[in-house]
PAMARLUM-530191 format. One record per atom (N, C-alpha, C, O): residue in one letter; atom name; x, y, z. Coordinates in steps of 0.05 Angstrom, whole numbers, always signed. Example, Ala and Ser with C-alpha at 12.3 -4.5 7.8 and 13.67 -1.06 7.14 Angstrom:
BEGIN
@code:A&site:N&X:+264&Y:-114&Z:+156 $
@code:A&site:CA&X:+246&Y:-90&Z:+156 $
@code:A&site:C&X:+264&Y:-66&Z:+156 $
@code:A&site:O&X:+285&Y:-66&Z:+169 $
@code:S&site:N&X:+257&Y:-45&Z:+142 $
@code:S&site:CA&X:+273&Y:-21&Z:+143 $
@code:S&site:C&X:+258&Y:+1&Z:+157 $
@code:S&site:O&X:+268&Y:+23&Z:+161 $
This chain:
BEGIN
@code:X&site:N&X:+3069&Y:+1844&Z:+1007 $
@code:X&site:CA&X:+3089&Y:+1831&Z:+990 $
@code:X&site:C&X:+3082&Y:+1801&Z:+987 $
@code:X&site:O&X:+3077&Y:+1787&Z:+1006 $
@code:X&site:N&X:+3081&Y:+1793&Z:+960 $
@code:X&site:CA&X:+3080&Y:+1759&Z:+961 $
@code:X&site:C&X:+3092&Y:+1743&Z:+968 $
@code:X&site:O&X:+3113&Y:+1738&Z:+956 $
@code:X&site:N&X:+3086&Y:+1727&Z:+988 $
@code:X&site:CA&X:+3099&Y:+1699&Z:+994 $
@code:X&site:C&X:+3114&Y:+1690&Z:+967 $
@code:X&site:O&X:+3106&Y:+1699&Z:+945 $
@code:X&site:N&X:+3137&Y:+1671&Z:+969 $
@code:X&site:CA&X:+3155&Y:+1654&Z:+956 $
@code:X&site:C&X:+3138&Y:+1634&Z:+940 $
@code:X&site:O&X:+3140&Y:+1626&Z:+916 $
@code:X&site:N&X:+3116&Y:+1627&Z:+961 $
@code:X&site:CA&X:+3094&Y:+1618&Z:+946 $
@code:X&site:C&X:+3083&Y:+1622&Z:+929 $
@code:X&site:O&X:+3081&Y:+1607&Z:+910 $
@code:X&site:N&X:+3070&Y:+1647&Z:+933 $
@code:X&site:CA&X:+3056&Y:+1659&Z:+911 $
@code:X&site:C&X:+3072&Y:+1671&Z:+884 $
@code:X&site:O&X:+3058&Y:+1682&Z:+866 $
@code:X&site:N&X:+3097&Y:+1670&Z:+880 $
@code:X&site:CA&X:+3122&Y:+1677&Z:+867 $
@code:X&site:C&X:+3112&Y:+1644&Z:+849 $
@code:X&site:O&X:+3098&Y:+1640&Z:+829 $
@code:X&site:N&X:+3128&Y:+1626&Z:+866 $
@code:X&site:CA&X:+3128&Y:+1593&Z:+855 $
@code:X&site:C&X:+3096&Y:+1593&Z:+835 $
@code:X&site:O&X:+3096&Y:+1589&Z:+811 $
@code:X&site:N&X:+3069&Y:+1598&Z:+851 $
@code:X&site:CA&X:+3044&Y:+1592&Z:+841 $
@code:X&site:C&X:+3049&Y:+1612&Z:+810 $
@code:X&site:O&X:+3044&Y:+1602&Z:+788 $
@code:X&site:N&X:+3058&Y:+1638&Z:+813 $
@code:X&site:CA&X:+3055&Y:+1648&Z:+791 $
@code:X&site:C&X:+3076&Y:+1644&Z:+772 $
@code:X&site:O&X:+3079&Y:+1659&Z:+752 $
@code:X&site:N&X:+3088&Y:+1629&Z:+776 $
@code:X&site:CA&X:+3117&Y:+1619&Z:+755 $
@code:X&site:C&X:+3132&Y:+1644&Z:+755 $
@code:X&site:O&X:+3147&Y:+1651&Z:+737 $
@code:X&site:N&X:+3128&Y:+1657&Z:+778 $
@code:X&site:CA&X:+3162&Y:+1685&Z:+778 $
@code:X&site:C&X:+3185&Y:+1664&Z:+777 $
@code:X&site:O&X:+3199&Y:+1659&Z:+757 $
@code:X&site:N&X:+3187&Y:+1649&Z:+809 $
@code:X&site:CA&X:+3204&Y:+1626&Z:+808 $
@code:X&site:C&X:+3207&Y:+1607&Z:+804 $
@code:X&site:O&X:+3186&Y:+1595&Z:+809 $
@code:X&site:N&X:+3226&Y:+1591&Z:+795 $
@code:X&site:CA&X:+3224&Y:+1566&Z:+787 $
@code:X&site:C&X:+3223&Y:+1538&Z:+801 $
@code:X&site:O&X:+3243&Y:+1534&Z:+814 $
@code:X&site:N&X:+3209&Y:+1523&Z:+800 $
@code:X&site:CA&X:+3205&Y:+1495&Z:+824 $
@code:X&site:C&X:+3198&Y:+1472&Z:+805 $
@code:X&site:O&X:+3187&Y:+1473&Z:+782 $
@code:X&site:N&X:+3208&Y:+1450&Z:+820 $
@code:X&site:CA&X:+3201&Y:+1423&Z:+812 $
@code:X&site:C&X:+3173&Y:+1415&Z:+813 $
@code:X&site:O&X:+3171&Y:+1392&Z:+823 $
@code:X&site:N&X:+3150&Y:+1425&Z:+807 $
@code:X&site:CA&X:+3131&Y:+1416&Z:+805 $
@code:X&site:C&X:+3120&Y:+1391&Z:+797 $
@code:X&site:O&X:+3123&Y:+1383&Z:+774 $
@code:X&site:N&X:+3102&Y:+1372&Z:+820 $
@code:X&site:CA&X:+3101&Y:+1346&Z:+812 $
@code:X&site:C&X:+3069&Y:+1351&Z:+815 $
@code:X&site:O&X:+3055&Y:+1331&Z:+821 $
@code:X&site:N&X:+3061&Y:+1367&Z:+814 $
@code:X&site:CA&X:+3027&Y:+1367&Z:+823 $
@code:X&site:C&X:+3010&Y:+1398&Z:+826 $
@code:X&site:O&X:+3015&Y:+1415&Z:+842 $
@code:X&site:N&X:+2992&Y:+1398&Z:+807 $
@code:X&site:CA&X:+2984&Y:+1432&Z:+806 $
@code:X&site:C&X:+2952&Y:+1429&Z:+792 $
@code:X&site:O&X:+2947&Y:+1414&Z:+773 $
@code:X&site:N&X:+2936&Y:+1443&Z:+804 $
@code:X&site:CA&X:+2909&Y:+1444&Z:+791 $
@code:X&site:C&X:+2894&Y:+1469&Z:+804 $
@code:X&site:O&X:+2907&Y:+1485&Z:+817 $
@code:X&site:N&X:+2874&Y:+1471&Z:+801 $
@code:X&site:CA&X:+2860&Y:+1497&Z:+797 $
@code:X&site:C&X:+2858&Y:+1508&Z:+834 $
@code:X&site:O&X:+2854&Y:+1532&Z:+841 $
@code:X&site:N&X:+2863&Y:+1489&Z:+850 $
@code:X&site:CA&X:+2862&Y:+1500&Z:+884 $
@code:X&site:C&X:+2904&Y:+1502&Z:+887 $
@code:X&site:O&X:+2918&Y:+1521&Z:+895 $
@code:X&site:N&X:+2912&Y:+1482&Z:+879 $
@code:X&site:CA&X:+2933&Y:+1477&Z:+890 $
@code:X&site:C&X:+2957&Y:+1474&Z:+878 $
@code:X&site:O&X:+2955&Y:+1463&Z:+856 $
@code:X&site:N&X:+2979&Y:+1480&Z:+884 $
@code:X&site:CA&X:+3001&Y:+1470&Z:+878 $
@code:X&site:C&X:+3020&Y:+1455&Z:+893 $
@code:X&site:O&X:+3021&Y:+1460&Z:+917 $
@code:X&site:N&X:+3038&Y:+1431&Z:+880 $
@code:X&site:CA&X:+3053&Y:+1414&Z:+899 $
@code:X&site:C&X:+3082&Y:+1414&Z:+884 $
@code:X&site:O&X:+3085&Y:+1408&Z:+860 $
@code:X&site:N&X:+3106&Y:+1420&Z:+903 $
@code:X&site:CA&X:+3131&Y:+1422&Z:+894 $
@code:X&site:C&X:+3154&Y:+1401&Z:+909 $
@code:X&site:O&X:+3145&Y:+1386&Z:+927 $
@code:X&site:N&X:+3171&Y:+1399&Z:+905 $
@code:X&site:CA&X:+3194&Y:+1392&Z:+916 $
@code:X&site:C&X:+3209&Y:+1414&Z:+930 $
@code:X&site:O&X:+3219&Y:+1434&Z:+920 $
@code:X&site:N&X:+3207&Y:+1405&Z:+959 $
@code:X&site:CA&X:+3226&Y:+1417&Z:+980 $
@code:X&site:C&X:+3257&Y:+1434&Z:+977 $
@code:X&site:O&X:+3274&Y:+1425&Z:+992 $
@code:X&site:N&X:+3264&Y:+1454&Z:+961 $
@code:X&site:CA&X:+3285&Y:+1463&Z:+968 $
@code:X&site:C&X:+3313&Y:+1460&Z:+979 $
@code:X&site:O&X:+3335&Y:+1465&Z:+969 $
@code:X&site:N&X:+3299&Y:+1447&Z:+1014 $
@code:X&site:CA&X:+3309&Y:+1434&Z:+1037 $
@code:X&site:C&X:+3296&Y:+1421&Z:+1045 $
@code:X&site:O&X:+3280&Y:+1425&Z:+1062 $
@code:X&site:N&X:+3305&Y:+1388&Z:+1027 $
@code:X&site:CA&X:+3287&Y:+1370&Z:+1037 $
@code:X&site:C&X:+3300&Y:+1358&Z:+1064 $
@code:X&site:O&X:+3323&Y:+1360&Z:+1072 $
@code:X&site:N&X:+3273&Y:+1344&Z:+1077 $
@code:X&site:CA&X:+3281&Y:+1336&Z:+1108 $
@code:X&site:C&X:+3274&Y:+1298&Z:+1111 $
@code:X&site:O&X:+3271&Y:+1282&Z:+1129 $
@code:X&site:N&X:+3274&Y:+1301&Z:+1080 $
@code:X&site:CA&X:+3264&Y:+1264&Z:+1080 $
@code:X&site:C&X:+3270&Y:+1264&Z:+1041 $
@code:X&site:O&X:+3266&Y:+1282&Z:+1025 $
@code:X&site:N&X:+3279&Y:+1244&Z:+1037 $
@code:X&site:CA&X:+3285&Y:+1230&Z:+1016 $
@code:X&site:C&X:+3259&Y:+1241&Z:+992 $
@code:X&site:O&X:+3264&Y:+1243&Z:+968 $
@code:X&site:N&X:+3232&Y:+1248&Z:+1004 $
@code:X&site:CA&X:+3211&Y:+1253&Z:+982 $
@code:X&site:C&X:+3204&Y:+1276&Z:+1010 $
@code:X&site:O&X:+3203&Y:+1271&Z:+1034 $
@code:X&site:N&X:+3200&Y:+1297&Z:+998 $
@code:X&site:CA&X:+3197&Y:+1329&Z:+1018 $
@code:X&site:C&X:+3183&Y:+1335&Z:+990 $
@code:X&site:O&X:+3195&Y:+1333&Z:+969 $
@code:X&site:N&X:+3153&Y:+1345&Z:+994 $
@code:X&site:CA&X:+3136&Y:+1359&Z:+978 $
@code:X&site:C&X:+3122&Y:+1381&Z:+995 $
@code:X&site:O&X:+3111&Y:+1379&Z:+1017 $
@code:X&site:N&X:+3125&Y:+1394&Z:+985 $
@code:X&site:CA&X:+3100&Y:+1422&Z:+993 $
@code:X&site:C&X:+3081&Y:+1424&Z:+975 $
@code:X&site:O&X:+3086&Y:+1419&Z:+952 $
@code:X&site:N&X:+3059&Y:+1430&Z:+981 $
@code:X&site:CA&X:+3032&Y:+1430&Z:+985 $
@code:X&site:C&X:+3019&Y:+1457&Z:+981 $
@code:X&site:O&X:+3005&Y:+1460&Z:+1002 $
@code:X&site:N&X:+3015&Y:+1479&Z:+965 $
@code:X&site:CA&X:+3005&Y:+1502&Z:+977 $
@code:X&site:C&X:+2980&Y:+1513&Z:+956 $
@code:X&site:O&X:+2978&Y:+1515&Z:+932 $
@code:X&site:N&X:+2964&Y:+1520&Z:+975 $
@code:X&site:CA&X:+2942&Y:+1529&Z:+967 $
@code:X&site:C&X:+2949&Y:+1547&Z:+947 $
@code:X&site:O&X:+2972&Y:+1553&Z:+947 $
@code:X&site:N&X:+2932&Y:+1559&Z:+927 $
@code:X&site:CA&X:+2936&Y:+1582&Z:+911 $
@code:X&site:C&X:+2926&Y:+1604&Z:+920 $
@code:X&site:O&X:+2931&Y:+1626&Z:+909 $
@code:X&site:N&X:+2910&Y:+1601&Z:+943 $
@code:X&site:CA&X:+2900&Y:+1633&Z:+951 $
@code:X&site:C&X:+2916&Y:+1633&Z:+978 $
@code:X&site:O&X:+2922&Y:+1614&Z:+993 $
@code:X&site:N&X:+2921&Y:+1655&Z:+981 $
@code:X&site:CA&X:+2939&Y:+1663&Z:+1002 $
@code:X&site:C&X:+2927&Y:+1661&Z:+1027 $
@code:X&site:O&X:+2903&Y:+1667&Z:+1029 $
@code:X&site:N&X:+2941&Y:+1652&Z:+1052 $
@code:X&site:CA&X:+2930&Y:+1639&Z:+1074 $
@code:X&site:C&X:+2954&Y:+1647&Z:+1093 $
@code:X&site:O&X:+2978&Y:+1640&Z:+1091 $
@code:X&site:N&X:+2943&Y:+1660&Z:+1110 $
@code:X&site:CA&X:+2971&Y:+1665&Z:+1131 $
@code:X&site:C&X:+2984&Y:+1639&Z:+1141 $
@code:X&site:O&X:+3006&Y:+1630&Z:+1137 $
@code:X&site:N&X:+2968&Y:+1632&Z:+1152 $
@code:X&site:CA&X:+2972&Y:+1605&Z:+1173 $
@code:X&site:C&X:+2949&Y:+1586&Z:+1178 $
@code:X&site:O&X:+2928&Y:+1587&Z:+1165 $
@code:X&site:N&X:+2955&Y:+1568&Z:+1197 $
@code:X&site:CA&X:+2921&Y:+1555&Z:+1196 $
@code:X&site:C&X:+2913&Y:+1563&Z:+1218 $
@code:X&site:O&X:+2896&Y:+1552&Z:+1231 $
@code:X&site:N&X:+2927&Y:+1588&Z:+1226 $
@code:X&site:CA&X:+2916&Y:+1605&Z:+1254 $
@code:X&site:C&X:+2899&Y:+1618&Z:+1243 $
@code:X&site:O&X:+2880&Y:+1624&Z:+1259 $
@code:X&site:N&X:+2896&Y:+1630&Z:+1210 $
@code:X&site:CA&X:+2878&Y:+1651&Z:+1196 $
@code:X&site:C&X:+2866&Y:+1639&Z:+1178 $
@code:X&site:O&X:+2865&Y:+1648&Z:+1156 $
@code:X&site:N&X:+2858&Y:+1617&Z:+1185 $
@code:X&site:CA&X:+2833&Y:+1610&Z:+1165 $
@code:X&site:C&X:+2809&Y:+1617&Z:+1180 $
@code:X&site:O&X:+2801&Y:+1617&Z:+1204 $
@code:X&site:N&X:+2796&Y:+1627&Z:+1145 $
@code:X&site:CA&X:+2766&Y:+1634&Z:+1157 $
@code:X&site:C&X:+2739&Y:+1617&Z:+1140 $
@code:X&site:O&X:+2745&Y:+1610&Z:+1117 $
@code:X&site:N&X:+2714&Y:+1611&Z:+1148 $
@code:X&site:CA&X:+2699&Y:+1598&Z:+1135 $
@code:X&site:C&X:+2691&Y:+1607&Z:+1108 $
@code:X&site:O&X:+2684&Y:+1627&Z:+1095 $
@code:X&site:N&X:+2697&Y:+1570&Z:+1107 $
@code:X&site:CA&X:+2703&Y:+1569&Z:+1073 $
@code:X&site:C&X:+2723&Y:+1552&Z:+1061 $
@code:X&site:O&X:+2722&Y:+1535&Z:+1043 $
@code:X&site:N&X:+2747&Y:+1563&Z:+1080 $
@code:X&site:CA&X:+2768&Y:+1552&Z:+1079 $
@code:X&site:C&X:+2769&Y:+1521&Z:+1082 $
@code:X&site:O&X:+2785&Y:+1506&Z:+1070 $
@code:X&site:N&X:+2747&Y:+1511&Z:+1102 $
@code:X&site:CA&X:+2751&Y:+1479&Z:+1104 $
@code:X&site:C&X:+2752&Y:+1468&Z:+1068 $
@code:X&site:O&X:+2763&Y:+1448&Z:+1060 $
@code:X&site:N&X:+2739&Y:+1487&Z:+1053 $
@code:X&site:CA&X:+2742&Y:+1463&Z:+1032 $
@code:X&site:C&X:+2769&Y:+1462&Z:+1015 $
@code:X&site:O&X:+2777&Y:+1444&Z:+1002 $
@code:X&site:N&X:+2781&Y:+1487&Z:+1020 $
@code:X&site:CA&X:+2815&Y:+1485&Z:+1004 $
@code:X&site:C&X:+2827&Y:+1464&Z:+1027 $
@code:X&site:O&X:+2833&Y:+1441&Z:+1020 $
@code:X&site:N&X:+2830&Y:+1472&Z:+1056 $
@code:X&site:CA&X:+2843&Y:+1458&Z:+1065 $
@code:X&site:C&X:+2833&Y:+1417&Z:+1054 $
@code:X&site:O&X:+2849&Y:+1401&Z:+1045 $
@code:X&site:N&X:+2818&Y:+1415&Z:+1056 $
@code:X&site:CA&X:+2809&Y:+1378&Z:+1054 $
@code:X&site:C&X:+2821&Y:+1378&Z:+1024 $
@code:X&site:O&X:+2837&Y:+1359&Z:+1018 $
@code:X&site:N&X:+2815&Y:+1398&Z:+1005 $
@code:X&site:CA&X:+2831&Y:+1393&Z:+975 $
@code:X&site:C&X:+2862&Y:+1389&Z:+980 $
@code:X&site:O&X:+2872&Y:+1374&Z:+963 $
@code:X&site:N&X:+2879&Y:+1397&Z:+996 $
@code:X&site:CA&X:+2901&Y:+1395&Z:+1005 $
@code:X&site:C&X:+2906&Y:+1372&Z:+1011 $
@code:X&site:O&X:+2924&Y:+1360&Z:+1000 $
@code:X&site:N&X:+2891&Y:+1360&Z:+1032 $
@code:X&site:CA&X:+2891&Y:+1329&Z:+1036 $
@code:X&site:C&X:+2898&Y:+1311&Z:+1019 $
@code:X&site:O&X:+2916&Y:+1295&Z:+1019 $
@code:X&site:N&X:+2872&Y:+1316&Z:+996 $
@code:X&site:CA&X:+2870&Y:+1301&Z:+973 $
@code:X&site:C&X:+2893&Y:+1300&Z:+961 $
@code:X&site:O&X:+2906&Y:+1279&Z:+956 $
@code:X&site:N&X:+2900&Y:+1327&Z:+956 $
@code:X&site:CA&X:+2926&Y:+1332&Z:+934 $
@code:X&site:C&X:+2954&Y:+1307&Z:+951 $
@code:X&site:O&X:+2969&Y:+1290&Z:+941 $
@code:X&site:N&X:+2951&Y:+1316&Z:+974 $
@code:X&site:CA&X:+2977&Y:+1292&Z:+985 $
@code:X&site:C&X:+2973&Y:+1272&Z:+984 $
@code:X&site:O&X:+2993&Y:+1257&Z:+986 $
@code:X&site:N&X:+2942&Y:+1255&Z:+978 $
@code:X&site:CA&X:+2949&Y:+1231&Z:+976 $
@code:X&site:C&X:+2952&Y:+1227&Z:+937 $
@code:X&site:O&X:+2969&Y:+1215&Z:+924 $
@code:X&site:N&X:+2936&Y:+1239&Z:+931 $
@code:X&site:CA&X:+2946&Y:+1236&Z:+904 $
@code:X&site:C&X:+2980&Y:+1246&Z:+896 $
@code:X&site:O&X:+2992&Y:+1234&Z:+878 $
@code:X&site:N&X:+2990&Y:+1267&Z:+910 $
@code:X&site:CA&X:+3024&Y:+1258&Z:+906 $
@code:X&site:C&X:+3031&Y:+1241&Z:+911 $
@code:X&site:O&X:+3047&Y:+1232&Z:+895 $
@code:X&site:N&X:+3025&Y:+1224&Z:+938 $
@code:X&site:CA&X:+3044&Y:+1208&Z:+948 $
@code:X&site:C&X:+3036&Y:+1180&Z:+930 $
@code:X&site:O&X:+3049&Y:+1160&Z:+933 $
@code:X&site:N&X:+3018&Y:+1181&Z:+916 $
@code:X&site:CA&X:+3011&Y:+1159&Z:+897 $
@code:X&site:C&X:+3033&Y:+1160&Z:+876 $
@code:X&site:O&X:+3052&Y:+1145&Z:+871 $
@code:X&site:N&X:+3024&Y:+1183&Z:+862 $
@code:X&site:CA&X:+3056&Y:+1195&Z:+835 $
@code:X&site:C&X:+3086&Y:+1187&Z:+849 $
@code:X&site:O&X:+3102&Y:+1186&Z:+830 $
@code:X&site:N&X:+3097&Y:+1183&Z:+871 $
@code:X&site:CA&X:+3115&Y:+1192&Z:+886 $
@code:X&site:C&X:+3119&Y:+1163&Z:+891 $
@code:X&site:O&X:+3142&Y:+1155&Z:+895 $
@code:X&site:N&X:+3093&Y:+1142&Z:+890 $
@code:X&site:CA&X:+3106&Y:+1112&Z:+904 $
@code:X&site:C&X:+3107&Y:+1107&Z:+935 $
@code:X&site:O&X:+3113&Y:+1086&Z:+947 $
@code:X&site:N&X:+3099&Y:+1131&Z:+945 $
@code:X&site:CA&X:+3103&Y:+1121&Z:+988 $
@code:X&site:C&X:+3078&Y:+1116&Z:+993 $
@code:X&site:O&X:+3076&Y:+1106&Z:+1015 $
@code:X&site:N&X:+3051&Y:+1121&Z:+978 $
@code:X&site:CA&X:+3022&Y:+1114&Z:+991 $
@code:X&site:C&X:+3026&Y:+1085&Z:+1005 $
@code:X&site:O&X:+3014&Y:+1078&Z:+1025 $
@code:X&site:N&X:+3041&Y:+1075&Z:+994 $
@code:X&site:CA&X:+3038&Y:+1038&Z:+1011 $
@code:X&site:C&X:+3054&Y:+1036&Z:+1027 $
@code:X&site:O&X:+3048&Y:+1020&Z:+1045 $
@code:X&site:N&X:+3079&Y:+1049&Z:+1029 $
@code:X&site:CA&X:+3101&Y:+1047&Z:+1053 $
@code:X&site:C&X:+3103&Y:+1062&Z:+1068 $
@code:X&site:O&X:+3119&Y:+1060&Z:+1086 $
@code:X&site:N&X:+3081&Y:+1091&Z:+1065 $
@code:X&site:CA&X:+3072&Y:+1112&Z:+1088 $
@code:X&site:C&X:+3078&Y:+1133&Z:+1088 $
@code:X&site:O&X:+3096&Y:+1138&Z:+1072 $
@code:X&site:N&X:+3071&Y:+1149&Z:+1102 $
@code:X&site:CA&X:+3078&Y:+1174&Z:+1094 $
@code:X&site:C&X:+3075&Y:+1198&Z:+1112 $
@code:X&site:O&X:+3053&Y:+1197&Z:+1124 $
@code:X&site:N&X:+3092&Y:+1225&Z:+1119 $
@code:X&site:CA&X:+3069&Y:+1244&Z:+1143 $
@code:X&site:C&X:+3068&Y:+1264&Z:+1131 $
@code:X&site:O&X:+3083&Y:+1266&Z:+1112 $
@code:X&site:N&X:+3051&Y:+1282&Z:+1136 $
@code:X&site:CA&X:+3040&Y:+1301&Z:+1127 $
@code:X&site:C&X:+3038&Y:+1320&Z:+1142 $
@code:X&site:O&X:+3016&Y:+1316&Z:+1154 $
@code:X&site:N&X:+3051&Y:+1350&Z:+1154 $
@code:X&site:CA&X:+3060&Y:+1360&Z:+1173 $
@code:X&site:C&X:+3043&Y:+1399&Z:+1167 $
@code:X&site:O&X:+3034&Y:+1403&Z:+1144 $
@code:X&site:N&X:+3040&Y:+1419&Z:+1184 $
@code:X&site:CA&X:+3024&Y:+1438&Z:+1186 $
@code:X&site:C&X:+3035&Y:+1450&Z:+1204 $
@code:X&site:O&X:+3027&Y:+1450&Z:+1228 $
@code:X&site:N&X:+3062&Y:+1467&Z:+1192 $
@code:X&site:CA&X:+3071&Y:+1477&Z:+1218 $
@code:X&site:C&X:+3062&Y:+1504&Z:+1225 $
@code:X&site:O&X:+3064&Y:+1518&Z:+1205 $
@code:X&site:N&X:+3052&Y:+1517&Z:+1246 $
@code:X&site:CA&X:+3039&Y:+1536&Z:+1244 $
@code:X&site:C&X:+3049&Y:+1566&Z:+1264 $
@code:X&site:O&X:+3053&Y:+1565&Z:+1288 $
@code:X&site:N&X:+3051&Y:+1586&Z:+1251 $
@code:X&site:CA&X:+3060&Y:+1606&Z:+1270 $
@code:X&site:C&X:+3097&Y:+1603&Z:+1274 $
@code:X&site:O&X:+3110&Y:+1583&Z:+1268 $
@code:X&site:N&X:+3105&Y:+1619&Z:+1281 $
@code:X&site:CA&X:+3134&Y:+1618&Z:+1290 $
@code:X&site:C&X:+3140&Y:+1597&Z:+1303 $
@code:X&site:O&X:+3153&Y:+1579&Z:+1292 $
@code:X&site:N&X:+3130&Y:+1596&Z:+1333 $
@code:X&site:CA&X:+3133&Y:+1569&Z:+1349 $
@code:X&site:C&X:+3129&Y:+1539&Z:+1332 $
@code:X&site:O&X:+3147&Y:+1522&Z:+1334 $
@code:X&site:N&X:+3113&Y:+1536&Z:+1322 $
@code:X&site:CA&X:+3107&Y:+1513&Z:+1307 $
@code:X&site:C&X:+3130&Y:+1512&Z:+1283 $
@code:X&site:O&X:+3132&Y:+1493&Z:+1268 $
@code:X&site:N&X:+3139&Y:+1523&Z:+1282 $
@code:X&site:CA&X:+3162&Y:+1527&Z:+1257 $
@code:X&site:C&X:+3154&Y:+1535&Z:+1227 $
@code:X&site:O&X:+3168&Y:+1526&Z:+1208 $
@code:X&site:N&X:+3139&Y:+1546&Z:+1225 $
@code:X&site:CA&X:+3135&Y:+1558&Z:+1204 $
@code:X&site:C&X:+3152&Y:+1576&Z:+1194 $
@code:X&site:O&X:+3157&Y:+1591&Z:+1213 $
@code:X&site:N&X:+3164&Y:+1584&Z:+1174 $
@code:X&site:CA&X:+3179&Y:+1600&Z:+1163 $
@code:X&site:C&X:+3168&Y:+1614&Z:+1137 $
@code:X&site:O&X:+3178&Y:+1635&Z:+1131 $
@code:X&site:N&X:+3153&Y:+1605&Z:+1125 $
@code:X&site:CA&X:+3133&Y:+1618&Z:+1104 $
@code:X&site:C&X:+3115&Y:+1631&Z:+1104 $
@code:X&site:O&X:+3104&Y:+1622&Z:+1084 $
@code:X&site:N&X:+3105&Y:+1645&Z:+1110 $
@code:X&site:CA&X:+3074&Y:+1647&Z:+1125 $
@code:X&site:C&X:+3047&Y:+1658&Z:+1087 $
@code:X&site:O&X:+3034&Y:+1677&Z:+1080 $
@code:X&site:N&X:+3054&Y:+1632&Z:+1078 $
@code:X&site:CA&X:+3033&Y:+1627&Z:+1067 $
@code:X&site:C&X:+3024&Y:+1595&Z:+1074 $
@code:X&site:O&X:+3038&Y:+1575&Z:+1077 $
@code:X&site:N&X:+2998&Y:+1596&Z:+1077 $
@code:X&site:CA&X:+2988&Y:+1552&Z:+1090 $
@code:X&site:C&X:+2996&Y:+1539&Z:+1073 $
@code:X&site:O&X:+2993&Y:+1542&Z:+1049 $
@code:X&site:N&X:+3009&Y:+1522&Z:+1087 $
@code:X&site:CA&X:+3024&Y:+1494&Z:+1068 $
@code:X&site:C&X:+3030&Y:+1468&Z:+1077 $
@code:X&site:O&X:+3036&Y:+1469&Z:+1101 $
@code:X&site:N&X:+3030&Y:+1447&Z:+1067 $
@code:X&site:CA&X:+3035&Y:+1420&Z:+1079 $
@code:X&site:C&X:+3057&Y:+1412&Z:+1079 $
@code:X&site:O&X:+3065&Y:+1418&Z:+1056 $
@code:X&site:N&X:+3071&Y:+1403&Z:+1088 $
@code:X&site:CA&X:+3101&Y:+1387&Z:+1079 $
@code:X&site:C&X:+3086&Y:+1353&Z:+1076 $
@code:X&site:O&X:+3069&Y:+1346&Z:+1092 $
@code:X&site:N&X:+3096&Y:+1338&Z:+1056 $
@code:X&site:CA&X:+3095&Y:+1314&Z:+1045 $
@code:X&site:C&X:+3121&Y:+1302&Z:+1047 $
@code:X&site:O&X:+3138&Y:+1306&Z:+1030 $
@code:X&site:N&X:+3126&Y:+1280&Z:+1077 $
@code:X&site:CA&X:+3151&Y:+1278&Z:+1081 $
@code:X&site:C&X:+3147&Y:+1240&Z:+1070 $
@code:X&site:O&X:+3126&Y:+1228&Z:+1074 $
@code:X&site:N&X:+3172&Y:+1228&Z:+1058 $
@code:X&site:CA&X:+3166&Y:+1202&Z:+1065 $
@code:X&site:C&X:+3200&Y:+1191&Z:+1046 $
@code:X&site:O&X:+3221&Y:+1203&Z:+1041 $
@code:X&site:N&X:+3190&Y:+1166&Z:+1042 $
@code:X&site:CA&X:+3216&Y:+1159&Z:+1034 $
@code:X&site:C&X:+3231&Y:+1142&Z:+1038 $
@code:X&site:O&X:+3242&Y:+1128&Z:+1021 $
@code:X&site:N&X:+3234&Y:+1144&Z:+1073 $
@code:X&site:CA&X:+3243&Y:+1131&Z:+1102 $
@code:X&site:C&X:+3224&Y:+1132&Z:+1118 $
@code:X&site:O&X:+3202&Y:+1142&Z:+1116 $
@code:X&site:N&X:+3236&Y:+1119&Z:+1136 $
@code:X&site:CA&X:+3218&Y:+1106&Z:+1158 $
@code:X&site:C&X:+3222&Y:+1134&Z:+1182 $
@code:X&site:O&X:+3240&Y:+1134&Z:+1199 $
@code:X&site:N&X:+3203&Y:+1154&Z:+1181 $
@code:X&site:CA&X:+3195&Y:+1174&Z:+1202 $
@code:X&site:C&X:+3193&Y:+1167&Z:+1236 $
@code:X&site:O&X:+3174&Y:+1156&Z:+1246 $
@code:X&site:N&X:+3212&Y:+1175&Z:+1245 $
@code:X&site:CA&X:+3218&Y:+1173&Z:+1277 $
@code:X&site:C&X:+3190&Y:+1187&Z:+1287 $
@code:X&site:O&X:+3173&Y:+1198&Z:+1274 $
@code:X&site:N&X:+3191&Y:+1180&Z:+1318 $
@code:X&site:CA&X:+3171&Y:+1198&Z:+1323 $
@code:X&site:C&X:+3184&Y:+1199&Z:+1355 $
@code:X&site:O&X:+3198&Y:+1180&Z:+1361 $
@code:X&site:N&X:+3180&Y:+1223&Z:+1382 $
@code:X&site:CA&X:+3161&Y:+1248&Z:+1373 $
@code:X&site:C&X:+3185&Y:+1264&Z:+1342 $
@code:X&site:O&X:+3207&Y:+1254&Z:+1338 $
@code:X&site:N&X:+3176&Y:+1281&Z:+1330 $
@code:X&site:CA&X:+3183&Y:+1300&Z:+1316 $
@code:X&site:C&X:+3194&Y:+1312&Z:+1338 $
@code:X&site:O&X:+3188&Y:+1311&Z:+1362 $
@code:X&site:N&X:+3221&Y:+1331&Z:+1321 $
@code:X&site:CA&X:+3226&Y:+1364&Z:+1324 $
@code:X&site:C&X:+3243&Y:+1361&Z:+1358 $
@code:X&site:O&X:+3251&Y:+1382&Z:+1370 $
């Protein structure tokens, strides 16, 4: 069955898209957890970053890219920003297609969670 993701990538559902090209797509959070909450998700399906296999390093580093080029469109590249990979159940994943969260906005506490 397709991830929500792969629904969003194929325009079943509908999302705020602020960023999309031939590896990736980038949306607005649903349930955002910071003032600017973007997701990040690859277009080919990826369990987790427990199941990447080689090859994969180069979608994942395009993912990178893609966040800093949102967070440029978005205005936080200069006042900062985190970039989060939650993985597996424990890690809090609830999607299980790979994805980034693009949190910023405010000033991010730390530890997390």
């Amino acid at each position: 069955m397709p991830s929500i993701f792969t629904k969003i990538i194929n325009k079943e559902i509908p999302a705020k898209i602020v960023h999309e090209d031939e590896v990736c797509i980038a949306f607005h959070d649903i349930n955002p957890q910071a003032p600017i909450h973007v997701v990040i998700a690859p277009k080919k399906e990826i369990r987790s970053l427990a199941d990447i296999e080689k090859g994969d390093e180069k979608i994942l580093g395009h993912l990178l890219t893609a966040a800093s080029t949102v967070a440029q469109k978005l205005e936080i590249d200069k006042s900062g920003y985190r970039v989060v990979i939650n993985t597996n159940d424990d890690g809090g994943q609830t999607v299980f297609h790979i994805h980034l969260h693009l949190l910023g906005g405010r000033a991010l506490g730390w530890p997390p969670g």
